[in-house]
N, CA, C and O atoms as CSV, one atom per row, in Angstrom:
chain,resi,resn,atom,element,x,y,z
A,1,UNK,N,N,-80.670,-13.490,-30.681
A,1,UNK,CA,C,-79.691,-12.421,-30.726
A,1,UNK,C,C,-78.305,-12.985,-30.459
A,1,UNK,O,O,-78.122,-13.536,-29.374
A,2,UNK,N,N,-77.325,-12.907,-31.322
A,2,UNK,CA,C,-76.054,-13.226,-31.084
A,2,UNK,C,C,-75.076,-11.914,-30.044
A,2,UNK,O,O,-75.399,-10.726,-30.053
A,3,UNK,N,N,-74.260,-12.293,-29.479
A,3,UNK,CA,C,-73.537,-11.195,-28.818
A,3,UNK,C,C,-71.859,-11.240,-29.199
A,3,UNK,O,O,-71.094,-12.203,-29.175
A,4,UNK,N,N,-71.647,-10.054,-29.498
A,4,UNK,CA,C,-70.337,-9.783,-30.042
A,4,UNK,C,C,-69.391,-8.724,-29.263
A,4,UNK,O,O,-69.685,-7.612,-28.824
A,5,UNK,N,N,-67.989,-9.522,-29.225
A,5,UNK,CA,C,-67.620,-8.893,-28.038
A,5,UNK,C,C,-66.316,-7.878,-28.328
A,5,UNK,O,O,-65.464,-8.295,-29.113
A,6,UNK,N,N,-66.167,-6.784,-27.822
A,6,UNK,CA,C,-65.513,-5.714,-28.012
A,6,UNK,C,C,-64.219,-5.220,-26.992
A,6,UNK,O,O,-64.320,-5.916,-25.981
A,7,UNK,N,N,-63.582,-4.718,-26.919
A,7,UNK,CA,C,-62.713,-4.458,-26.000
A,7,UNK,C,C,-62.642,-2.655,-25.922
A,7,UNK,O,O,-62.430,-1.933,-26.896
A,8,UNK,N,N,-62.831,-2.277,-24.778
A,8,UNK,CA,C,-62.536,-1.092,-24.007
A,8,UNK,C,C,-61.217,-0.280,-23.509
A,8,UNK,O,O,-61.220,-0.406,-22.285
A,9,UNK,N,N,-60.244,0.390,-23.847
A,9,UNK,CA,C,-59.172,0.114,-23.234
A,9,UNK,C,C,-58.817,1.790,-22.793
A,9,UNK,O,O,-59.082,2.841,-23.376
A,10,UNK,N,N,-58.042,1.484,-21.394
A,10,UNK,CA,C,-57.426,2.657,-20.725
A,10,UNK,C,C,-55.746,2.774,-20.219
A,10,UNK,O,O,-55.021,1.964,-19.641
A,11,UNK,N,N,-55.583,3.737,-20.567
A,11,UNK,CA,C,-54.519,3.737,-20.368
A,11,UNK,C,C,-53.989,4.839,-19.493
A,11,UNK,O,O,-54.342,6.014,-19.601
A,12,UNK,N,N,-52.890,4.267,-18.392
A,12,UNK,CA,C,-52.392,4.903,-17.566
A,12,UNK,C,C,-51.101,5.169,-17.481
A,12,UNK,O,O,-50.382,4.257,-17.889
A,13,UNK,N,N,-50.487,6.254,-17.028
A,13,UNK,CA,C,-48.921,6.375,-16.802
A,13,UNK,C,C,-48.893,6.504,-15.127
A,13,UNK,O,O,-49.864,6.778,-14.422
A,14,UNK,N,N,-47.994,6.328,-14.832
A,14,UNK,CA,C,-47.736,6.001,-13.177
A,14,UNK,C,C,-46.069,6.505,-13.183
A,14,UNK,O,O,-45.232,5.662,-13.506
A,15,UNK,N,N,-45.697,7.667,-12.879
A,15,UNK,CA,C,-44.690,8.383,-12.777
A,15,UNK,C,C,-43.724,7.640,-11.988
A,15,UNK,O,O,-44.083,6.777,-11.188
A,16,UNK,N,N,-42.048,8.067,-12.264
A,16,UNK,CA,C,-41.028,6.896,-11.388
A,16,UNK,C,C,-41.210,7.777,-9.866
A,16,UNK,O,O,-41.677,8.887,-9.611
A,17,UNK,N,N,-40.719,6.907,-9.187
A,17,UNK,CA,C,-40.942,6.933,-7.474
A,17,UNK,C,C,-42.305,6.819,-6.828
A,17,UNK,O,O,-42.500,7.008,-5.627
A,18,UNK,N,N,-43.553,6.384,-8.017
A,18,UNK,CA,C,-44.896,5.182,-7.786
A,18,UNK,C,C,-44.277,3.962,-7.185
A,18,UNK,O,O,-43.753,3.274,-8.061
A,19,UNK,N,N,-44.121,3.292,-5.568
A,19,UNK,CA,C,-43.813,2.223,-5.521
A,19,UNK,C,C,-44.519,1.332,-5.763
A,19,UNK,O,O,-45.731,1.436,-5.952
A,20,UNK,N,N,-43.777,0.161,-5.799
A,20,UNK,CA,C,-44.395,-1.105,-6.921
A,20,UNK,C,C,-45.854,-1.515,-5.431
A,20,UNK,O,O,-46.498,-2.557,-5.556
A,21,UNK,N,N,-46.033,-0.924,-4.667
A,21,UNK,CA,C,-47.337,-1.646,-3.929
A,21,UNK,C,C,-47.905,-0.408,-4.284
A,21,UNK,O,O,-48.387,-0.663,-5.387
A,22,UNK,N,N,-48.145,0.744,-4.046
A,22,UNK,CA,C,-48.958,2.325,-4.861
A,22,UNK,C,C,-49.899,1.543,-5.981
A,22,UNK,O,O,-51.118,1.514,-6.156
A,23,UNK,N,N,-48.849,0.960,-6.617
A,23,UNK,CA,C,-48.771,0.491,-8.346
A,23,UNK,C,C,-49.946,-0.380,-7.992
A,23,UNK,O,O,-51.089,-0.377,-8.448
A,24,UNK,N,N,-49.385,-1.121,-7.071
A,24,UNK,CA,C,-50.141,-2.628,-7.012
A,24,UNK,C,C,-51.819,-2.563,-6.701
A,24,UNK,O,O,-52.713,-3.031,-7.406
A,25,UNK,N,N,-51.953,-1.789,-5.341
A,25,UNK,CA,C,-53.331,-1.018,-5.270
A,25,UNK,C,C,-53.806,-0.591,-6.087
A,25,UNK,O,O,-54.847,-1.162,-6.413
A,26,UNK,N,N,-53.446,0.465,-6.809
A,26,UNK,CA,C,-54.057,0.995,-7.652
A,26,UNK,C,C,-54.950,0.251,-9.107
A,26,UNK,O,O,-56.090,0.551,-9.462
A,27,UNK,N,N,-53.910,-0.902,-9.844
A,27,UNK,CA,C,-54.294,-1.936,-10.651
A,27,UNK,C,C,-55.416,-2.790,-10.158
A,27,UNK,O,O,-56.354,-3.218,-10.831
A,28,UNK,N,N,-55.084,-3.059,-8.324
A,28,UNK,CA,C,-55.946,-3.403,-8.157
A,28,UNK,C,C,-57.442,-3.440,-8.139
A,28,UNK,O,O,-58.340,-4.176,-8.550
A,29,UNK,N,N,-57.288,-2.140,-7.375
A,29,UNK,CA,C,-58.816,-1.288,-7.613
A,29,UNK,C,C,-59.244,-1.499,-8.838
A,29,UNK,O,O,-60.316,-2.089,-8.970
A,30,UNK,N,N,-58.616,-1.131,-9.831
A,30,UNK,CA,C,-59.161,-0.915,-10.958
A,30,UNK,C,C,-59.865,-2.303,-11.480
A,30,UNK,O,O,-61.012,-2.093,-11.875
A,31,UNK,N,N,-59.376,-3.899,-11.591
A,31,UNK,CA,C,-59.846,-4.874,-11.514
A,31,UNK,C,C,-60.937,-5.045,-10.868
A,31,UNK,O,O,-62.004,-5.067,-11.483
A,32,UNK,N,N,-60.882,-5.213,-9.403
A,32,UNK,CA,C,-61.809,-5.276,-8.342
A,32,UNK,C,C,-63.475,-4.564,-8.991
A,32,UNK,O,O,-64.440,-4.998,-9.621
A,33,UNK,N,N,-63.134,-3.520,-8.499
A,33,UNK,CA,C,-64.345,-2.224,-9.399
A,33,UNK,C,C,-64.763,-1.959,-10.611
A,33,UNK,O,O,-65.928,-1.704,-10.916
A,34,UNK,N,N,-63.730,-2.017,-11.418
A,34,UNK,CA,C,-64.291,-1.036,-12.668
A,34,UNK,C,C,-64.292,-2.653,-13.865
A,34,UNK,O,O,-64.792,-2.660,-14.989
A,35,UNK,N,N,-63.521,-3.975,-13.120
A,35,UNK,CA,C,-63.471,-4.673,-14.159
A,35,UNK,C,C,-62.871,-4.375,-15.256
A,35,UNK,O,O,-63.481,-4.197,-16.310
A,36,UNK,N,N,-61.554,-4.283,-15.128
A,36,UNK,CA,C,-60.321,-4.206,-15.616
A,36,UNK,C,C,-59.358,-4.936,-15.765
A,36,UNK,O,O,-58.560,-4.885,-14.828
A,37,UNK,N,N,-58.991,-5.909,-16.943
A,37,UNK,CA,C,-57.814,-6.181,-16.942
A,37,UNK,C,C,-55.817,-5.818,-17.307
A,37,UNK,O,O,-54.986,-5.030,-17.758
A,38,UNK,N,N,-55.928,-6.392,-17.027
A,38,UNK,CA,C,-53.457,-5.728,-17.152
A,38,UNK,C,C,-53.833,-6.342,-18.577
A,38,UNK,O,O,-54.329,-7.439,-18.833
A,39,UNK,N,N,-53.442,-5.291,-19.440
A,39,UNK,CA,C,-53.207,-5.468,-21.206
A,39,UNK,C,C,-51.973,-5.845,-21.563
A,39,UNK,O,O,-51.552,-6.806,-22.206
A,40,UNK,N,N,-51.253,-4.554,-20.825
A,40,UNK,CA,C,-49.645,-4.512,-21.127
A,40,UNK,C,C,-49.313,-3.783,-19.779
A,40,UNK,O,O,-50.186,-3.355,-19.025
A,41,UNK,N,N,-48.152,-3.697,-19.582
A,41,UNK,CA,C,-47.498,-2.924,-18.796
A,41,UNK,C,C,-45.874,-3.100,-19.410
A,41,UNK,O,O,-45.233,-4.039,-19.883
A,42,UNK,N,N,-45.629,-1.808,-19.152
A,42,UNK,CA,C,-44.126,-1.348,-19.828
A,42,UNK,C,C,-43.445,-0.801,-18.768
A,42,UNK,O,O,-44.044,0.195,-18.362
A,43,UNK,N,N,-42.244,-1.084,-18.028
A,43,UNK,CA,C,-41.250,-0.176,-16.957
A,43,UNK,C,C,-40.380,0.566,-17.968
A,43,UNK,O,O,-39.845,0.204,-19.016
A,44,UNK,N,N,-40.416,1.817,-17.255
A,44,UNK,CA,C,-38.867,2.102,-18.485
A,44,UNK,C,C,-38.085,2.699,-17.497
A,44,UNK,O,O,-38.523,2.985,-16.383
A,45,UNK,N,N,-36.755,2.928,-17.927
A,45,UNK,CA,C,-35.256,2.590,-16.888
A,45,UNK,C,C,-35.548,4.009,-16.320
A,45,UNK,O,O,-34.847,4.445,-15.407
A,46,UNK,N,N,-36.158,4.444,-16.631
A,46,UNK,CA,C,-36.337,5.826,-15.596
A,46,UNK,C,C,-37.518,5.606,-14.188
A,46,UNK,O,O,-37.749,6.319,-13.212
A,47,UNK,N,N,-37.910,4.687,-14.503
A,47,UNK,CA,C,-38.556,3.861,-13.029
A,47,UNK,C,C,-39.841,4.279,-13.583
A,47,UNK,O,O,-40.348,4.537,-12.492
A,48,UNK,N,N,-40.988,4.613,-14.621
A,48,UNK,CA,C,-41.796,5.324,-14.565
A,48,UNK,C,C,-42.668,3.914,-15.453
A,48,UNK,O,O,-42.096,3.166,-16.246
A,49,UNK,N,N,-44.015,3.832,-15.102
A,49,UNK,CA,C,-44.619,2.952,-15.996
A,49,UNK,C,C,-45.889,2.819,-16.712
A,49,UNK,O,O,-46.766,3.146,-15.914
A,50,UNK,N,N,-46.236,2.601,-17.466
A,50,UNK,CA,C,-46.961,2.750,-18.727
A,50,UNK,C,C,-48.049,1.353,-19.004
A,50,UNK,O,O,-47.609,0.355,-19.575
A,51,UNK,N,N,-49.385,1.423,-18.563
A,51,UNK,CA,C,-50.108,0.339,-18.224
A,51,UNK,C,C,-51.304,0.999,-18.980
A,51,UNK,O,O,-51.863,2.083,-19.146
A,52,UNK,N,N,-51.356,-0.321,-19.337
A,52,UNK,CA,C,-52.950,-0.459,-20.479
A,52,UNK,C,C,-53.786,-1.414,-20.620
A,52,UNK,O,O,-53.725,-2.430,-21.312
A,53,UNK,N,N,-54.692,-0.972,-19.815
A,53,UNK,CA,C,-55.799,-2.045,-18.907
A,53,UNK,C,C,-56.779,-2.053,-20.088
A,53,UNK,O,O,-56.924,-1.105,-20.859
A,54,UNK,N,N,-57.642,-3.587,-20.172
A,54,UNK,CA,C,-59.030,-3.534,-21.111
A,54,UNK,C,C,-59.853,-4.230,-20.850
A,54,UNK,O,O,-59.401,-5.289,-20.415
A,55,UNK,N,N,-61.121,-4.187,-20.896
A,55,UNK,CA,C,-62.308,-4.962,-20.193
A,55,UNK,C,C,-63.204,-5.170,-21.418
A,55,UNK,O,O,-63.429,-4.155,-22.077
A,56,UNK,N,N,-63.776,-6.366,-21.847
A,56,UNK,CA,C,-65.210,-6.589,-22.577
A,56,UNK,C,C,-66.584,-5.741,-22.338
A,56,UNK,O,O,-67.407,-5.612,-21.431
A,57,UNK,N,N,-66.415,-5.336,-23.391
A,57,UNK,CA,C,-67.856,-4.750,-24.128
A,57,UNK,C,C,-68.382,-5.143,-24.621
A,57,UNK,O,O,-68.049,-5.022,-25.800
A,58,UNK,N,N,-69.609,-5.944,-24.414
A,58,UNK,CA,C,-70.362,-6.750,-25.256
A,58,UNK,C,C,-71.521,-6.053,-25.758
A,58,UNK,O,O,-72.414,-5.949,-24.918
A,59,UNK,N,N,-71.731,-5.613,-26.736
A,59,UNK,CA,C,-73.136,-5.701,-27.741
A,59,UNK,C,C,-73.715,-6.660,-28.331
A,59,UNK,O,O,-73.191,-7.704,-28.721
A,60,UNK,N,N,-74.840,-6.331,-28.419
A,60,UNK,CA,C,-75.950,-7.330,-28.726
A,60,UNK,C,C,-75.946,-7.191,-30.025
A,60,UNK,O,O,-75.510,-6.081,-30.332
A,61,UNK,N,N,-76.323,-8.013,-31.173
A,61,UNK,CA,C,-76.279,-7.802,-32.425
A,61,UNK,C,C,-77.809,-8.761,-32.857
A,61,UNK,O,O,-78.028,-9.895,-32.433
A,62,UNK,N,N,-78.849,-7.881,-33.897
A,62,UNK,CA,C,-79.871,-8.097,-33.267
A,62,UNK,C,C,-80.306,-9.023,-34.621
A,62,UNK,O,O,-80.634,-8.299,-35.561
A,63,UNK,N,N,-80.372,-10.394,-34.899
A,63,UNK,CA,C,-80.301,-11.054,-35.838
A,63,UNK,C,C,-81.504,-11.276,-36.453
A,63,UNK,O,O,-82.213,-11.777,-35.581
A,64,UNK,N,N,-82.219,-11.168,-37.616
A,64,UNK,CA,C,-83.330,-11.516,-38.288
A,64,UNK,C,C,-83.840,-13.121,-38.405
A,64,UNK,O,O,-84.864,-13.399,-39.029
């Protein structure tokens, strides 16, 4: 069986006056636990930020 790998992705907004340690916990957790990685993250000048975490999904692909 070969395995082929997929990506999962979530995305979060984190409103301005989230301080950057709130922020930091929170990403964290999400790594730690759910096995999550930082995709992207975007600040925008209104202090508010825009993060899009993704983790491997692997399926099995079932070969003859």
């Amino acid at each position: 069986m070969a395995a082929m790998a997929e990506w999962e992705y979530q995305h979060l907004y984190l409103p301005r006056g989230t301080s950057r340690g709130a922020a930091r916990r929170l990403l964290t957790e999400h790594a730690e636990y759910g096995h999550w990685e930082l995709a992207r993250l975007r600040l925008f000048a209104d202090g508010s930020r825009r993060v899009v975490l993704r983790r491997k999904v692997i399926k099995v692909v079932r070969t003859a």
